[in-house]
C-alpha positions in Angstrom: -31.5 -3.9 86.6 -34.0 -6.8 88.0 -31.9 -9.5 89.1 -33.8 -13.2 88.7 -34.4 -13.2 92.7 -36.1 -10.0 92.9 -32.9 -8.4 94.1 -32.1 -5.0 92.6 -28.5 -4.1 90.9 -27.8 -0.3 91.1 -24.9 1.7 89.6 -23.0 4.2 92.1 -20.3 5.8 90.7 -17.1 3.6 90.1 -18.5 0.7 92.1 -21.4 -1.5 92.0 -24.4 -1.5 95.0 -26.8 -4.8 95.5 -29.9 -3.5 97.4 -31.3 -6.4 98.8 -35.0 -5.0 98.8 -36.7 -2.9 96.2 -39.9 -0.6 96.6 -43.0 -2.5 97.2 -44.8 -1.7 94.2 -47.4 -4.0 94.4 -48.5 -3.0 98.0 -48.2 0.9 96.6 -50.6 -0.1 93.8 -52.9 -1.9 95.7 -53.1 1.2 98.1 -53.9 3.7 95.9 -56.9 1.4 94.2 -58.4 1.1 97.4 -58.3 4.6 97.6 -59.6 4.9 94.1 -62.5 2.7 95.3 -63.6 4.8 98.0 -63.3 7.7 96.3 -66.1 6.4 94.3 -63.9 6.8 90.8 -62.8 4.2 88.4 -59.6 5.5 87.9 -56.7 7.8 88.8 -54.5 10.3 86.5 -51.7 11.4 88.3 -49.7 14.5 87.2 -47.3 15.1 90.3 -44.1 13.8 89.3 -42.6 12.9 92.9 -46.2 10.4 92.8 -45.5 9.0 89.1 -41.9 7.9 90.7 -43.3 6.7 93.4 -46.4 4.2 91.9 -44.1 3.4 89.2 -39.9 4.0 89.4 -39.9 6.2 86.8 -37.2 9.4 87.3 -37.4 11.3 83.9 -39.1 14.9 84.1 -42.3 15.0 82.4 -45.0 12.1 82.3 -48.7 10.8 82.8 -49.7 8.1 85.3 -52.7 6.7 84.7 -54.4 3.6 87.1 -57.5 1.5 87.1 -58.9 -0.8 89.3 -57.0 -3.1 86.6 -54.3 -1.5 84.7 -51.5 0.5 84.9 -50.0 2.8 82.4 -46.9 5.4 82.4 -47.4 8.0 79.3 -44.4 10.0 78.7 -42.3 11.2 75.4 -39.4 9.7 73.4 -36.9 11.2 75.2 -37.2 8.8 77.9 -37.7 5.5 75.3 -35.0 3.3 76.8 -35.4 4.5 80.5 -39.1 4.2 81.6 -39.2 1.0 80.1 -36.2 0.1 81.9 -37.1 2.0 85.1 -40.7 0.6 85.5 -39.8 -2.9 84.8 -40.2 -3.7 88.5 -43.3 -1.9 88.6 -45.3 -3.8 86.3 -46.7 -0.5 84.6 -47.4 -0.5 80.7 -45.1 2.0 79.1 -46.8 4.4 76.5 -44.6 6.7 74.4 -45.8 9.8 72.6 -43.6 11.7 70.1 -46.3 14.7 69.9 -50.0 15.6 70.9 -49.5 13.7 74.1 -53.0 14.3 75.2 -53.9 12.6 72.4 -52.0 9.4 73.1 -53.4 9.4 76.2 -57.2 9.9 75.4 -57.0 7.3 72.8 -55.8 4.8 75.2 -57.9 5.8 78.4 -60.9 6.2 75.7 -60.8 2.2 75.5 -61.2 1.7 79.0 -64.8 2.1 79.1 -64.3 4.4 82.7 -67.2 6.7 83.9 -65.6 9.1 86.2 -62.0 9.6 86.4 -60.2 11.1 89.5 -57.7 13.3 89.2 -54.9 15.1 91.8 -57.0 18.4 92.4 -54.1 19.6 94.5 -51.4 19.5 91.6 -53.2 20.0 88.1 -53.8 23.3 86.9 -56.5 24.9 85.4 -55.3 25.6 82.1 -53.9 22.1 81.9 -57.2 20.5 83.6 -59.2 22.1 80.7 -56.9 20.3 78.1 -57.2 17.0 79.6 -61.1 17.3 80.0 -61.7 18.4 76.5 -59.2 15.3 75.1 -61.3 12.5 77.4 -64.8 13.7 76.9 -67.3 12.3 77.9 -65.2 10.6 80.8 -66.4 12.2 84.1 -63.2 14.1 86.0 -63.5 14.1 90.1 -60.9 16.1 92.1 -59.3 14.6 94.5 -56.9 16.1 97.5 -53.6 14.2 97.7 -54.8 10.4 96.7 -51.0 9.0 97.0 -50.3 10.9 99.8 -51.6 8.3 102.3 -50.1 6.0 100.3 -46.6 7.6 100.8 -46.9 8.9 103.7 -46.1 5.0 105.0 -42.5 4.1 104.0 -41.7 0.5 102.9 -38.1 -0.8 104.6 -36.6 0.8 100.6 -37.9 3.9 101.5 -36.3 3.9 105.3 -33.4 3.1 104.1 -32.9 5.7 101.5 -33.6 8.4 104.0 -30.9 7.0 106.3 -28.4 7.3 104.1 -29.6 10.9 103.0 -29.4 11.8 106.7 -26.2 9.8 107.5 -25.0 12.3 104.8 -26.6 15.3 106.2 -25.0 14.1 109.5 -21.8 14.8 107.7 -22.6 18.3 106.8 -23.3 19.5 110.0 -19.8 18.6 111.1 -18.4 20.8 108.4 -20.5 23.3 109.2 -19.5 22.8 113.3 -16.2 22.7 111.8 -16.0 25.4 109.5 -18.2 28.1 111.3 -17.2 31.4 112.9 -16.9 34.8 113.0 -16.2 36.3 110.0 -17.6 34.4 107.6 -20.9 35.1 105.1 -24.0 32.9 105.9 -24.0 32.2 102.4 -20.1 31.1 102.4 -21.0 28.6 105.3 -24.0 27.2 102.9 -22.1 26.4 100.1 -19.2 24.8 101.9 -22.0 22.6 103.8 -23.4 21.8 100.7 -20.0 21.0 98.4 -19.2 19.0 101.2 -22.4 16.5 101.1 -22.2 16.9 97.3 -19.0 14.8 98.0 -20.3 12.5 100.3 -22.5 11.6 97.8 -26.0 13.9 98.0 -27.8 14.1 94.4 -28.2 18.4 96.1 -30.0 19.8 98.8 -33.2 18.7 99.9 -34.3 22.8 99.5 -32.6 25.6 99.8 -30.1 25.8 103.1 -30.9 28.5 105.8 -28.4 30.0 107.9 -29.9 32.5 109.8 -27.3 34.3 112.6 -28.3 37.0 115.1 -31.5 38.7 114.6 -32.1 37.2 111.3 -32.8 33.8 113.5 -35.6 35.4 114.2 -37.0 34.7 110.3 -37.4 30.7 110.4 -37.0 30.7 106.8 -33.9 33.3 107.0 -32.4 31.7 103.7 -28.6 32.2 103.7 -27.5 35.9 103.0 -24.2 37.9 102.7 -24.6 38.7 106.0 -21.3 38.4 108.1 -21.7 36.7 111.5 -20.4 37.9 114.3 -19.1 36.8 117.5 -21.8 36.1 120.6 -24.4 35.8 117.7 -26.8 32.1 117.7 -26.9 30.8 113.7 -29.9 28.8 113.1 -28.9 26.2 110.1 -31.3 24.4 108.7 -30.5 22.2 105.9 -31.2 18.5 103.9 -29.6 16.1 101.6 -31.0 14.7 98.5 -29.9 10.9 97.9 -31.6 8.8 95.4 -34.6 11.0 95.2 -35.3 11.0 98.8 -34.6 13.8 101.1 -33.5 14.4 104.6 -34.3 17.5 106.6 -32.5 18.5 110.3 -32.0 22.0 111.9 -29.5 22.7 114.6 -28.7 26.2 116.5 -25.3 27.2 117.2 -23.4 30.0 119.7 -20.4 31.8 118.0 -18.5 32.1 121.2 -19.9 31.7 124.7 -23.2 31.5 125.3 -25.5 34.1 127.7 -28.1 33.3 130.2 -31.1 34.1 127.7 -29.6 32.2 124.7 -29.1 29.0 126.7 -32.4 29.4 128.7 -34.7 29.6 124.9 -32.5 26.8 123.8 -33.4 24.7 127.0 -36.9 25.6 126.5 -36.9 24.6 122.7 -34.8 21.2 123.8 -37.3 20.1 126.0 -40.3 20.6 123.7 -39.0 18.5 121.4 -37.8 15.7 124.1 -41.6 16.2 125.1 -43.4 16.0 121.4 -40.9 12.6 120.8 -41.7 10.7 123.3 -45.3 10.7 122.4 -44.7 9.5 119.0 -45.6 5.7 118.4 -48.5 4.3 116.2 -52.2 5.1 116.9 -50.8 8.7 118.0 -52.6 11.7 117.1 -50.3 14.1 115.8 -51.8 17.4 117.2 -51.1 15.9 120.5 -47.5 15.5 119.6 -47.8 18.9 118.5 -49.5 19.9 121.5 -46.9 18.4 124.0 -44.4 20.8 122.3 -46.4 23.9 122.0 -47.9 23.7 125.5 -44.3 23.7 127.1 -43.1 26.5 125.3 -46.6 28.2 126.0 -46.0 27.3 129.6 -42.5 29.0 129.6 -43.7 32.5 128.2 -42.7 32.1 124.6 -46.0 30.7 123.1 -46.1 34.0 120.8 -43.0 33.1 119.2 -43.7 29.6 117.9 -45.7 30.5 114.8 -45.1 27.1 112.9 -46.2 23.7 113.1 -44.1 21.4 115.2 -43.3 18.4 112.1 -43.8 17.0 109.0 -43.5 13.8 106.9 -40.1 13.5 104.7 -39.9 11.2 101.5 -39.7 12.4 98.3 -40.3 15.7 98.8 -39.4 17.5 101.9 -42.9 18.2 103.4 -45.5 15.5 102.9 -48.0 13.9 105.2 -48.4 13.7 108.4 -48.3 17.3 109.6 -48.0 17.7 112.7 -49.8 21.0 113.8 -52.3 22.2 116.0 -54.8 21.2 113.0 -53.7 18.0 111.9 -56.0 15.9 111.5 -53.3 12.9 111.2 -52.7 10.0 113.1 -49.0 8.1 113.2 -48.6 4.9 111.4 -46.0 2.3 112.0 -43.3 3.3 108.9 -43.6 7.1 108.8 -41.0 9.1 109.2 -40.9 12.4 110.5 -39.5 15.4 111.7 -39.7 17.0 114.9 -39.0 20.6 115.2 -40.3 23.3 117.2 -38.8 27.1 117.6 -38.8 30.2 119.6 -38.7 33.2 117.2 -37.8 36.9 118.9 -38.3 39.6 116.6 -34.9 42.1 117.4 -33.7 39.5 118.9 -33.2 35.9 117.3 -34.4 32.4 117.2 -33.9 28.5 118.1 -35.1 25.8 116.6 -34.2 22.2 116.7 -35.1 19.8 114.6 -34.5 15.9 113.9 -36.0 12.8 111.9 -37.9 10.1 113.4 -39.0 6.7 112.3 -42.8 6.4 114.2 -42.9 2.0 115.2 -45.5 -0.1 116.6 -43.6 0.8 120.3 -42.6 4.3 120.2 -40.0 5.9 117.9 -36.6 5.3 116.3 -34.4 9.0 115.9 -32.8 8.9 112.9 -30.8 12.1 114.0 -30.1 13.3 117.3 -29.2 16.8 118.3 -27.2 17.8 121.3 -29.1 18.2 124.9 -26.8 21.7 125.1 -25.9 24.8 123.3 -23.1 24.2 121.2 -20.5 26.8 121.5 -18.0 27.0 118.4 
């Protein structure tokens, strides 16, 4: 509900939450015409769901997004009659409902518009689905075009921040079940699904993806998804997991020592540690983010373990899990004042296991604020 001073009134379980700021709508709708103008179009359709909520507040499953350098509709069918309407009312966007044929609502409308050329997400749309739509809007003009709202999002409005500090104040939680529940004994896959009951208590919508728990030489697989594997004592356990909370997601890694530690185990870790300390304190606006990446790689390089960090060192965390920046020795992305990323790098020893560290960072004007933090040691449990 829209309260009369642009205040939003939300529903959370038994009690009743006031968020003082919504999304900025209007500045997400401005930046995606400009980015219609340069791309030369005269409109956008947008098919990727995580973008329709985005541009317009809409949650429901299925829908069309359509913008013009002057309008804004939301197509979508009569299941969702009551809630876009409801759900876009901040946003501004004209709801259009379709009981069948929706291609045909939607070419009927768009067919008024007198548009030339109409851009379209080349990234998400499939073929099949691509020839439908081009068929239903002849003779409109279709233009791919790579991730047009992902610059948009990749930006997060003061909404957005605060969203993904409660998803990772939640995560937060998770981890200590996880430090409390772990040890020997126990399936990878048992020590999941406590970790994720537990934030499904605390509040989580579900997991950001699906949780990795990765122990002894299975560390070694950075996406070593949780198994029946038993862990055993002396082993490291990479877990890697993220919260969902009001569609936006969280995303931290931490390594653990079942029992005390060795002199290799705590030397990769101190070598992964400090890459990370290394690739953070670059991070501030007007950064280049395969330098970031760079400070990271280069250390571990430095140390002898270059061959073992395969991955790229971040990524951009919003409404899905991986979005823009990357960071990676071939980003071409720079940091912007309101992004927020993760920071992650790894050393991955076939035979032998793997490290990795990650944590969530809000890039600002002056530097960088850590949503997370993860210990400077090995933790022993």
């Amino acid at each position: 509900m829209v309260l009369r001073d642009g205040h939003f009134l939300k529903i959370r379980g038994k009690g009743v939450l006031v968020i003082d700021k919504g999304p900025d709508y209007r500045n997400r709708l401005k930046g995606l015409r400009r980015e219609i103008v340069r791309k030369g179009v005269d409109g956008l359709l947008v098919t990727d769901i995580n973008n329709i909520r985005y541009l317009t507040g809409f949650t429901g499953s299925s829908g069309y997004v359509v913008v013009t350098r002057n309008k804004a509709l939301l197509f979508t069918d009569t299941r969702y009659t009551v809630q876009a309407k409801l759900e876009t009312a901040p946003s501004g966007f004209t709801v259009r409902i379709y009981k069948q044929k929706p291609l045909e609502v939607l070419a009927a409308r768009v067919g008024g518009f007198n548009l030339r050329r109409l851009g379209f997400e080349g990234d998400v749309l499939s073929y099949n689905l691509y020839k439908k739509i081009k068929s239903a809007l002849k003779p409109l003009r279709f233009s791919p075009i790579t991730n047009p709202v992902a610059g948009v999002r990749a930006v997060k409005d003061p909404f957005e921040v605060d969203l993904i500090k409660k998803s990772s104040a939640i995560l937060k939680s998770g981890f200590k079940k996880v430090e409390r529940t772990l040890k020997a004994g126990l399936t990878e896959a048992g020590v999941a699904l406590c970790a994720e009951e537990w934030m499904r208590k605390k509040g989580a919508e579900g997991v950001a993806f699906e949780t990795i728990v990765a122990s002894g030489q299975r560390g070694a697989l950075p996406h070593g998804k949780a198994s029946e594997k038993r862990i055993k004592k002396g082993e490291l356990v990479v877990v890697d997991m993220g919260a969902r909370f009001e569609g936006y997601n969280s995303d931290n890694t931490r390594t653990y020592c079942i029992g005390k530690a060795n002199g290799l185990q705590e030397k990769i870790y101190g070598v992964v540690k400090e890459a990370q300390k290394r690739a953070i304190a670059l991070i501030t606006d007007g950064v280049a983010a395969v330098d970031v990446d760079g400070a990271a790689r280069s250390h571990i390089k430095k140390a002898g373990y270059g061959k073992y960090f395969g991955h790229g060192t971040g990524h951009g965390v919003g409404l899905d899990v991986h979005e823009r920046p990357s960071i990676g020795p071939a980003s071409k992305d720079v940091f912007k004042e309101g992004m927020v990323v993760t920071v992650e790098p790894g050393i991955y020893i076939p035979g032998w296991g793997g490290v990795r560290i990650e944590d969530m960072a809000l890039v600002k004007k002056d530097g960088c604020e850590l949503m997370t933090a993860s210990p400077d040691e090995l933790v022993c449990l």
